[in-house]
C-alpha positions in Angstrom: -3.8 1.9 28.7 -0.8 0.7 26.0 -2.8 -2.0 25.1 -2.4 -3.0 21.2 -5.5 -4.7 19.4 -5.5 -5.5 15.8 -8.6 -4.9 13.8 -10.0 -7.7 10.8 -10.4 -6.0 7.9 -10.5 -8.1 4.4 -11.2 -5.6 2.2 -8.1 -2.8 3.5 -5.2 -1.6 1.6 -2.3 0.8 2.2 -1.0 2.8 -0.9 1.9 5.4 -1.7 1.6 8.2 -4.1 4.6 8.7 -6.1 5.4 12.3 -7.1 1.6 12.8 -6.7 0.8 10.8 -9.3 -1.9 7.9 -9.8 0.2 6.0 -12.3 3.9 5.9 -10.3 1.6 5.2 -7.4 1.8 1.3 -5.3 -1.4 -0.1 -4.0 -0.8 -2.7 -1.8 -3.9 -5.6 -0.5 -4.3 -6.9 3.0 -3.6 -10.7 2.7 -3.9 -11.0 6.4 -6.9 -9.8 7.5 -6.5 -10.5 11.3 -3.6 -8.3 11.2 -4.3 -5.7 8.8 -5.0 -2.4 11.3 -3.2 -2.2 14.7 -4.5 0.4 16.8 -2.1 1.3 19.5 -3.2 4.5 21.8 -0.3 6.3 21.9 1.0 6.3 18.6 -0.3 7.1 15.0 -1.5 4.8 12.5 0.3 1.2 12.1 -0.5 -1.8 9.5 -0.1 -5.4 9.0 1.3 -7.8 11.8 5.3 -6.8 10.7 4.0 -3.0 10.3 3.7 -3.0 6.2 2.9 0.9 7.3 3.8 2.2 10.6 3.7 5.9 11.7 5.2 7.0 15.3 4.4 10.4 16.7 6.1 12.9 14.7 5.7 11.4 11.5 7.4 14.5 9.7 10.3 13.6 11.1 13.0 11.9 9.6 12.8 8.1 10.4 9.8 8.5 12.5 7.7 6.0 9.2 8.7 2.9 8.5 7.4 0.2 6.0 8.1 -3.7 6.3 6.2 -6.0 4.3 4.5 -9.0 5.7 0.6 -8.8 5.9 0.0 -7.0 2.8 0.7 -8.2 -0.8 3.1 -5.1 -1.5 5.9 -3.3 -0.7 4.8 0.7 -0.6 8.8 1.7 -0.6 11.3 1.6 -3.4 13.5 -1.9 -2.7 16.5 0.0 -2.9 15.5 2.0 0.7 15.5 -1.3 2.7 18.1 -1.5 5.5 19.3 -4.8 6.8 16.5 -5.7 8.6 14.0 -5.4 5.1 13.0 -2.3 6.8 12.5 1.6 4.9 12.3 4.5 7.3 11.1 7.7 5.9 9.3 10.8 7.2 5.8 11.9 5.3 5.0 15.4 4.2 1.2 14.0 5.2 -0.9 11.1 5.7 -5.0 10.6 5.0 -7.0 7.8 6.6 -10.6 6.7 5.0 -12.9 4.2 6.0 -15.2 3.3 3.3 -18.6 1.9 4.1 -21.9 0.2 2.2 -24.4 2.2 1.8 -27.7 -0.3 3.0 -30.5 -0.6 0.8 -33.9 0.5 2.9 -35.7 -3.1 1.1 
């Protein structure tokens, strides 16, 4: 099954660390929730409707990540990576994915 679905998610965000630091680092906020998470079986993680984040199967190799920027506010790449096509491939060392949830109150 190849199917693609996105997932709604108002509250999601991508983000890059720069040099593994918090203060070079890009945070960038969904501002199209009905896009914001594709989930597509056979590859890794993708993001936003033009794939803001997108990761294919070997993401440690070179060009296998690319980032676009159309459903969140942000671009996570440097401007001056952007091809013709306002696209940035680039491999990653690693990636993390978190899902944060509400803890209910018991009331």
């Amino acid at each position: 099954d190849l199917r693609e679905d996105y997932k709604y998610c108002k509250d999601s965000f991508i983000f890059s660390l720069k040099n593994g630091t918090i203060q070079n680092s890009i945070l960038s906020r969904v501002i199209d929730p009905e896009h914001a998470i594709l989930s597509i079986r056979t590859c890794g993680p993708y993001f936003g409707q033009g794939y803001d984040l997108a990761m294919w199967h070997n993401f440690n190799e070179d060009k296998n990540c690319w980032n676009n920027q159309s459903s969140y506010d942000k671009r996570i790449r440097n401007t001056s990576t952007y091809d013709n096509y306002n696209r940035s491939y680039f491999k990653a060392a690693e990636y993390e994915i978190f899902r944060l949830a509400r803890k209910l109150s018991k009331n």
